[in-house]
Every structure is written in structure tokens, then in C-alpha cells.
C-alpha positions in Angstrom: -98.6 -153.3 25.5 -97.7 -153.8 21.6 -100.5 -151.5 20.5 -99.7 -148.9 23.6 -96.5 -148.2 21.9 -97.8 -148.1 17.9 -100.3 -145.7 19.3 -97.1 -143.7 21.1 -95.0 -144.4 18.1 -98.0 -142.9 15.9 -98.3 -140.2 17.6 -94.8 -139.1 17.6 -94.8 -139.6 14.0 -97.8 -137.2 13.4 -95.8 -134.3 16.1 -92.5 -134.5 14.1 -94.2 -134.5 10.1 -96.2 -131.2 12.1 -93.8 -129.6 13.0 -91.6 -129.9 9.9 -94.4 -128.2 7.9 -93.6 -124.9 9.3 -89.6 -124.6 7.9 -90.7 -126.2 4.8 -93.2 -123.7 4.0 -91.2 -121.2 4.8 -88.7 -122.1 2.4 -90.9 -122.1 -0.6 -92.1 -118.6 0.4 -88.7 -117.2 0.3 -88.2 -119.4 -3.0 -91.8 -117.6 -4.2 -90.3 -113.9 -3.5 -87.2 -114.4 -4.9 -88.8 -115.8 -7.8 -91.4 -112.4 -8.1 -88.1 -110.4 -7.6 -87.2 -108.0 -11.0 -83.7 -107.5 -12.5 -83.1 -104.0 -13.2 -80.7 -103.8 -16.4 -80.4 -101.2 -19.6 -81.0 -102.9 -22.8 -79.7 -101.5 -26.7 -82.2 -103.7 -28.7 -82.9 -104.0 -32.5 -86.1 -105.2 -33.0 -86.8 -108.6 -35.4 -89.0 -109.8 -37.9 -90.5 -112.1 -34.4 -90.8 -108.9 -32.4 -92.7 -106.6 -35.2 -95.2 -110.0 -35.0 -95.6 -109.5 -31.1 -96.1 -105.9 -31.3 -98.7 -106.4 -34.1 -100.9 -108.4 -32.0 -101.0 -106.0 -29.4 -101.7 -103.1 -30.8 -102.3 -103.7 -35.0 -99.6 -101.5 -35.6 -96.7 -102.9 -37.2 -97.9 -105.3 -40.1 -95.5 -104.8 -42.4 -92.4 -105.6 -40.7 -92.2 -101.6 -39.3 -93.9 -98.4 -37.6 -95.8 -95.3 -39.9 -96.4 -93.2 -36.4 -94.4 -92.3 -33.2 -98.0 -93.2 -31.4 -97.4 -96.9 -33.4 -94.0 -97.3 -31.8 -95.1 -95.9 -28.1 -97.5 -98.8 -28.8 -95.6 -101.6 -30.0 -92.6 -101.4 -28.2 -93.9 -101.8 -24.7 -95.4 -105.6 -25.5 -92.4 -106.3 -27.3 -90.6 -105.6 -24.2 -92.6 -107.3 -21.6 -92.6 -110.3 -24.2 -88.7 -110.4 -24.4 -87.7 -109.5 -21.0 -90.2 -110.5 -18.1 -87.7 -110.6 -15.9 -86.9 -106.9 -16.0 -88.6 -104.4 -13.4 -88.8 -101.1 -12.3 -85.6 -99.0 -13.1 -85.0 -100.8 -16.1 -84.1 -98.8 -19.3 -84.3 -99.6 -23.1 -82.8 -97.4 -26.1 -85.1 -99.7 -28.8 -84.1 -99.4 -32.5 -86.5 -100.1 -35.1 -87.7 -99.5 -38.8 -89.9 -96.6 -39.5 -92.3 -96.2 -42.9 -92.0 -92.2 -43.7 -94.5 -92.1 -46.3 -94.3 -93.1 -49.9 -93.2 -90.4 -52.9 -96.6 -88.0 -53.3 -99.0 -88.2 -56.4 -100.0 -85.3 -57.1 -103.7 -84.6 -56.4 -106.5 -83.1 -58.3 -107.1 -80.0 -55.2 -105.0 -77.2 -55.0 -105.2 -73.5 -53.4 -104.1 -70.7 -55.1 -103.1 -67.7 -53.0 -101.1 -64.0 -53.7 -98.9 -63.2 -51.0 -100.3 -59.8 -49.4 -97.5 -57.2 -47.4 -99.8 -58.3 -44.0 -98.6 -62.0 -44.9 -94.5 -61.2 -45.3 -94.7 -58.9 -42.5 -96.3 -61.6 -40.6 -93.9 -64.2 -41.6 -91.1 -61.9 -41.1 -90.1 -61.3 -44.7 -89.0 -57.5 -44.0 -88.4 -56.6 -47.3 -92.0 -57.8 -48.6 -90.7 -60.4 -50.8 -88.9 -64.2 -50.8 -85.2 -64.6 -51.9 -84.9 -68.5 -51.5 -87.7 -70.3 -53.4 -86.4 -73.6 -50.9 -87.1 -72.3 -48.1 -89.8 -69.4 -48.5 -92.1 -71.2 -50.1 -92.8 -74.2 -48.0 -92.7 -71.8 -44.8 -95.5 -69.6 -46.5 -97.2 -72.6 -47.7 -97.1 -74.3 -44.2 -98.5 -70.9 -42.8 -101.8 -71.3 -45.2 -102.7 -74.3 -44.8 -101.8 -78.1 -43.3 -102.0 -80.0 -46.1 -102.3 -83.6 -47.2 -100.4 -85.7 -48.7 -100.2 -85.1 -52.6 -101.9 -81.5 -52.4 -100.6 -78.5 -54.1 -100.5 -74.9 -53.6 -99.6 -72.5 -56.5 -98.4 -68.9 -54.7 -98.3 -65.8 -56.8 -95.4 -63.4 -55.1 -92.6 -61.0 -55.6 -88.8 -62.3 -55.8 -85.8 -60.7 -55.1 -83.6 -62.0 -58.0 -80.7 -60.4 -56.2 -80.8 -57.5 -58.7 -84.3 -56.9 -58.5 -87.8 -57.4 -57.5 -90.5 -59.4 -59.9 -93.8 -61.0 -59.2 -93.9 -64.7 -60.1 -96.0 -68.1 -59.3 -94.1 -70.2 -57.3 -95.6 -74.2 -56.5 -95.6 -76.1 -53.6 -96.5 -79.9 -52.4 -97.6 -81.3 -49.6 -95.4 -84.6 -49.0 -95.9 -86.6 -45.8 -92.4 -87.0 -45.4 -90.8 -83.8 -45.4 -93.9 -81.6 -45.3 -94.7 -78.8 -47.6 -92.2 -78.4 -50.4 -91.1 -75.7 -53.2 -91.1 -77.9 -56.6 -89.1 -77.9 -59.7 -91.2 -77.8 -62.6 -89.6 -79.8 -65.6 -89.5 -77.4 -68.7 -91.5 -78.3 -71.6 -88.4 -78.2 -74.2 -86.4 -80.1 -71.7 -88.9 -83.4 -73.2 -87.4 -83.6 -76.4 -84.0 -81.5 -76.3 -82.9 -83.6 -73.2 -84.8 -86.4 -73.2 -85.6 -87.6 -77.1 -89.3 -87.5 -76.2 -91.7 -86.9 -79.0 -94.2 -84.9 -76.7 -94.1 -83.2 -73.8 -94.6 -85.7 -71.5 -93.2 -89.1 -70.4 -95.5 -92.7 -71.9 -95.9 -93.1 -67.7 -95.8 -91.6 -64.7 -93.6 -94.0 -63.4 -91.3 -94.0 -65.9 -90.5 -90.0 -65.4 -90.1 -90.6 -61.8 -87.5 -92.8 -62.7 -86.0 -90.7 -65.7 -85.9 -87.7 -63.3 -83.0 -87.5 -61.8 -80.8 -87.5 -64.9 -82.1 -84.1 -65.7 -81.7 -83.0 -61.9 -77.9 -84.7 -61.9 -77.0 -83.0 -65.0 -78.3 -79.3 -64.4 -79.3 -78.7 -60.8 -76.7 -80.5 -58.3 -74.2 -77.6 -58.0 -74.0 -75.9 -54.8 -76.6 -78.1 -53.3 -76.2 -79.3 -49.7 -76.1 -83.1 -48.5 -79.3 -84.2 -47.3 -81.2 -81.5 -49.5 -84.9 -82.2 -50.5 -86.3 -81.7 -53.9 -90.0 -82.3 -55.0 -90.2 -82.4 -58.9 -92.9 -82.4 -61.9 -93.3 -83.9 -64.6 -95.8 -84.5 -67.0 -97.4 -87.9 -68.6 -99.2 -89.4 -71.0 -102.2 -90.5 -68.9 -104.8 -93.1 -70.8 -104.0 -91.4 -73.8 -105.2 -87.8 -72.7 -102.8 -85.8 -73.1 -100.1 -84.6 -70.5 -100.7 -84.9 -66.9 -98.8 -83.9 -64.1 -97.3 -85.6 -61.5 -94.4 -85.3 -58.6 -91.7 -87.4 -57.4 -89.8 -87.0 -54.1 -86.1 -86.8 -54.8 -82.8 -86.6 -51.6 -79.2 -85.3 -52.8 -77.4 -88.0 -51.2 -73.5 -88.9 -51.8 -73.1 -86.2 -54.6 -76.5 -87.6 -56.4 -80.1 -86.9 -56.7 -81.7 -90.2 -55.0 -85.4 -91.2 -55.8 -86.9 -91.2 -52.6 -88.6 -94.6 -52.3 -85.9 -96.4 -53.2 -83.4 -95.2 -50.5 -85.1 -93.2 -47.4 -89.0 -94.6 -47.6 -87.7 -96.6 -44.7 -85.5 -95.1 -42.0 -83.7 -96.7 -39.0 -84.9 -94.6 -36.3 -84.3 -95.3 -32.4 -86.6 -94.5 -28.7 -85.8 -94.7 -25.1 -88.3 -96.7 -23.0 -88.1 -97.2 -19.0 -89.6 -99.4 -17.4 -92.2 -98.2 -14.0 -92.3 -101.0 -12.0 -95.8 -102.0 -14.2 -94.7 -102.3 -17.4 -92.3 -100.3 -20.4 -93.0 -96.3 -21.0 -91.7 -94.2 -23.5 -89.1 -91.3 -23.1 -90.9 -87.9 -22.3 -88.8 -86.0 -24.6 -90.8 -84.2 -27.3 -89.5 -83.6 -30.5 -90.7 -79.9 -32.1 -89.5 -78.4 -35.2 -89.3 -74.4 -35.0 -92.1 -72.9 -37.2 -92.4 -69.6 -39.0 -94.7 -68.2 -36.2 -92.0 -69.0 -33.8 -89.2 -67.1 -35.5 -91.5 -64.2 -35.5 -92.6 -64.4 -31.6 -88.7 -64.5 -31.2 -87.5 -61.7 -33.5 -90.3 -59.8 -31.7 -89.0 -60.8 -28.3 -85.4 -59.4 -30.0 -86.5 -56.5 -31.6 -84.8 -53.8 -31.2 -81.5 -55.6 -31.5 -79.0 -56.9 -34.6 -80.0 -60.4 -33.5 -83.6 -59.7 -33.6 -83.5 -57.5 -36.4 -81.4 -60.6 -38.5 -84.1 -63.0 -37.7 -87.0 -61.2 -38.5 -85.3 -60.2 -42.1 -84.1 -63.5 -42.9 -86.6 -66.3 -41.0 -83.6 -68.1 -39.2 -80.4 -68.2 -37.0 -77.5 -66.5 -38.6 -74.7 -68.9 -37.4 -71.8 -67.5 -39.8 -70.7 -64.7 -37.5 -70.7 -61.5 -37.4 -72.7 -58.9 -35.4 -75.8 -60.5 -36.1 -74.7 -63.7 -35.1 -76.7 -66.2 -33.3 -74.4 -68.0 -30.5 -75.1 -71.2 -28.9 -75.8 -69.5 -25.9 -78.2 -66.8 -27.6 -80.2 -69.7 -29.4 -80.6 -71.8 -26.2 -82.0 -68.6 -24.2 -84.0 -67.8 -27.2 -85.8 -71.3 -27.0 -86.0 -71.3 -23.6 -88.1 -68.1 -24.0 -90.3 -69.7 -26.7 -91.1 -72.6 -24.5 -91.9 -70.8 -21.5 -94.3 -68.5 -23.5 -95.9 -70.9 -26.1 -98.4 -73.9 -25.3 -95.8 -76.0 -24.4 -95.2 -78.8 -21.9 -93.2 -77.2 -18.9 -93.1 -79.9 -16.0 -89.9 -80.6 -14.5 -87.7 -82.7 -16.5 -89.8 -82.5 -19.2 -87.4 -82.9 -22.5 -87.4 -81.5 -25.9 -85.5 -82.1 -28.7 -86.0 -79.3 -30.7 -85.0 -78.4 -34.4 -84.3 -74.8 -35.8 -83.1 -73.5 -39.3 -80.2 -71.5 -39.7 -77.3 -70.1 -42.1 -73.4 -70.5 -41.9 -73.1 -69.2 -45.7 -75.6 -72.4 -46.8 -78.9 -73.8 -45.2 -78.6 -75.8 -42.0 -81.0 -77.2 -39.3 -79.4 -78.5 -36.1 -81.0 -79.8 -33.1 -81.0 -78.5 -29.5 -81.9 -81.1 -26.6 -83.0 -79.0 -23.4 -84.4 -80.1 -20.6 -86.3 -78.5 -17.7 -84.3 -78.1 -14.5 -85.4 -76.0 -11.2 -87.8 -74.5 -12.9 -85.4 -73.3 -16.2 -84.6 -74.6 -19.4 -81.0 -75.9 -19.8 -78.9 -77.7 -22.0 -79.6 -81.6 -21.5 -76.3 -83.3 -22.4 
């Protein structure tokens, strides 16, 4: 009777331990999903010294503590991202802030291009008059129209100038920085060597050394009247191995009242993208960034012809923002753009985004930026 009831005992045993397996596993399975569940949060990040390492194993892209490319960032960021925050899922959002390389000062290379302006080229470009009035701002947009450039390049351009009495023919030179793109230069005169700077040539012993010498000269004689933020590219020459002169360029930004060398203030930038994240894994923003070109003004001033807008634009090359009956509104510009990027090769998906840049005049030379975004089919303000 003894072992009937072990047997009974036994068996009960085995029912109950059976039967309990079911609720337990359902608990871990709940415990299982709620782990694989994803917090949806927005995120303002700064990357580290750590997270540049993660994103250069990814992708190779950010060895030196920072991003040289937009593509680099698109890149980076993401694995940075899913390293950081794995608990984050679709919805998620991510305004990341990071260092960005813009290219070092330009030296100057041994291949230029040497054009003459013809009257097809300033009607082209919009010049009306058939000649350039602002050496800043001609120059690089007739130099950007000739050719793309690399970095260091130069481009001497035989034209006429309007003096603002009259008209005379002169060679005007540009550079190709990687920065800032094509840019009119300031060519240091050759009794400004010893008059100015107590130099027994006409050149500097290195090309270093006038690169750091520069901006003296540039302080003292050309800082009047010039606008915050304002770009400069400027020659010199210098004694290289004993040859004789040899010129070179430096990169110089009119910051706080100063002329600033460029690698030593604005090489490297603090720049910030949007990421969201798709339920997979971090994407960049959509909105494309597009600086108006001289071929654009020109389209537009077409577009306008006809009318003191359009007439302004095609004269002059930008917005007139300072009033008047030529002046370009908010409203105007916005429509204007909106035309452009219906009728160039532009991306035109719905909420597509572009943060666009344009060059105009309020009595000095501005840019400002326009962020539109496409809505039913239209292009609107985004704010």
C-alpha cells in the first residue's frame, strides 16, 4: 500500500510542476517583449572624444577627433547613436552637434587659367552693363562660372571695371579655397615689402612667416567699411630655397573688428544635424542645403524680366533688400525660390526641405538663409 501512494503522490507531483510551466513561461514572454520594447525620446547631444572613436570604426571617417564631409557625418553619427542609446526606437529624434574640418588655408598651386571676360559672358551672368563694379563679389561668381576648381588653383581674369567714374580694363585674380570657394585676392604691393614691412626684398624669408605678418598690413589699410564675417584671400610673396620670390596665399576672416588668419580661428567649426530614428536604426534630416548660384539669379531675373524687380537682379546679380521700387520682399524672394526649385533639377517630394542661401544688398553685402519646405504640392516657409 506504501508504494501505491508514492506512486499517487509521484504522480501528483509531476501534474502540478506541469501545469505550472505554462504561467511561468508566460511570464518571461511578457518580460521578453517588454524588454524588446523602444523608448521614443528627442536627444540635443554633443559628441565626445569616445563617440568620434565609435564613429571611426564604423565608417573611417572621423580620425582626427572631427568630420571633413556632410557624407562623413551622415555616416558617423548613426553608429554613434545606436552605440549610445540602444534603447531608443522608432520616432525618436536627435539634433547632434559636432566638430567639422573646413579645409586648411590654400597654397597656392603651380596651374592657373587665364580668361578675358567676353559681352556673351556678362550678359550671361547678368552684368547689364558689360562690366564688374565689386571686385568681392564679381570675381568669384565669374570665376565659379568657368570652372570648379581645386583647392589652391588660381584664375587670373582680364575685364573691364566700373571705377564709379569710369570704365577700364584690368586683371583681376581669383583662388580656389575649399572653404569658402572661389575668391577675389588682394595682391600685396611690391613697395609695401620694405616701406611697410622693413623687408630688404620683395618677399618675406618664408611663406609662413607672411601668412602670419599679413594681417598687419590688412588691419592697418583695408578694414574700413568691411562687413563682419567678411572673407579675404591674400598674396604674398617668398623667398623660396633661395630662388627668388614666390607667391603664395593665406585665407584671412574679419572677425571682432580684426583680420583673423583663418587656421587659427575658423579651420574647425561647431556645426549641428538632425537625425530620426526609423524604427531600424538613425537617418539623417532630409533638408538640403543649396547656395543660390550665378546661373540662378539669371533664370530668375529672366522669369522677372520685364519688371523693376527683375530688371534690379539682372543688373546687379542679387536681392535688393534696402527698399525702394526695386526692392526684393520676403514674400517676393520666397516665391522667387519656390519658382527656381520647381524648374531646376531639384528634389521636389513632399516634405522635402531646403535650406537655401541667397546674396543680397541693404546698402552692404549680405547672404541670409531661407528654410522652405514642400507642402501640398507648394513650396512654403518651414518655420
Amino acid at each position: 500500500m506504501k508504494f501505491k501512494n508514492y506512486l499517487r503522490y509521484a504522480a501528483a507531483l509531476l501534474a502540478l510542476v506541469m501545469v505550472s510551466c505554462d504561467p511561468l513561461e508566460d511570464v518571461f514572454t511578457e518580460l521578453d517583449e517588454a524588454a524588446s520594447d523602444k523608448i521614443v525620446a528627442d536627444l540635443n547631444i554633443t559628441l565626445t572624444d569616445d563617440d568620434y572613436e565609435v564613429a571611426d570604426d564604423a565608417c573611417s571617417c572621423a580620425r582626427f577627433g572631427n568630420f571633413s564631409s556632410l557624407d562623413d557625418v551622415k555616416a558617423g553619427v548613426p553608429a554613434v547613436l545606436n552605440n549610445n542609446y540602444p534603447h531608443l526606437g522608432d520616432g525618436s529624434s536627435a539634433i547632434v552637434n559636432y566638430e567639422f574640418y573646413n579645409g586648411s588655408s590654400p597654397d597656392l598651386r603651380r596651374d592657373q587659367f587665364i580668361f578675358t571676360v567676353t559681352e556673351a559672358e556678362y550678359d550671361a551672368l547678368g552684368f547689364g552693363f558689360g562690366n564688374f563694379s565689386n571686385l568681392s563679389r564679381d570675381i568669384p561668381i565669374y570665376a565659379a562660372f568657368k570652372e570648379e576648381g581645386r583647392d589652391g588653383q588660381y584664375m587670373d581674369i582680364t575685364h573691364d571695371f566700373w571705377t564709379g567714374s569710369t570704365v577700364v580694363e584690368m586683371t583681376s585674380r581669383a583662388v580656389y579655397t575649399v572653404a569658402y570657394g572661389w575668391q577675389w585676392t588682394f595682391i600685396l604691393p611690391d613697395d609695401a615689402y620694405g616701406d611697410f614691412f622693413n623687408e630688404s626684398g620683395i618677399d618675406f624669408s618664408s611663406s609662413s612667416e607672411g601668412r602670419e605678418k599679413m594681417p598687419v598690413y590688412l588691419n592697418e589699410f583695408m578694414s574700413r567699411f568691411v562687413d563682419e564675417g567678411s572673407v579675404l584671400v591674400a598674396q604674398y610673396n617668398h623667398d623660396d630655397n633661395n630662388e627668388g620670390p614666390t607667391p603664395d596665399v593665406g585665407l584671412y576672416i574679419f572677425s571682432g573688428g580684426e583680420w583673423l588668419l583663418y587656421n587659427d580661428h575658423f579651420q574647425i567649426s561647431n556645426e549641428s544635424l538632425s537625425f530620426g530614428h526609423d524604427g531600424t536604426t538613425w537617418v539623417p534630416d532630409n533638408t538640403i542645403k543649396y547656395t543660390v548660384t550665378a546661373a540662378d539669379y539669371t533664370a530668375i531675373a529672366a522669369q522677372y524680366a520685364g519688371t523693376p524687380n527683375g530688371d534690379n537682379l539682372a543688373r546687379f546679380g542679387n536681392f535688393n533688400r534696402q527698399g525702394g521700387g526695386t526692392h526684393w520682399s520676403d514674400e517676393a524672394i520666397i516665391e522667387a525660390l519656390g519658382w527656381l526649385l520647381e524648374n531646376g533639377n531639384f528634389v521636389n517630394e513632399e516634405g522635402q526641405k531646403y535650406l537655401i542661401t541667397t546674396a543680397g544688398y541693404n546698402g552692404a553685402n549680405i547672404t541670409e538663409v531661407w528654410s522652405l519646405i514642400r507642402t501640398s504640392g507648394a513650396w512654403v516657409l518651414n518655420n
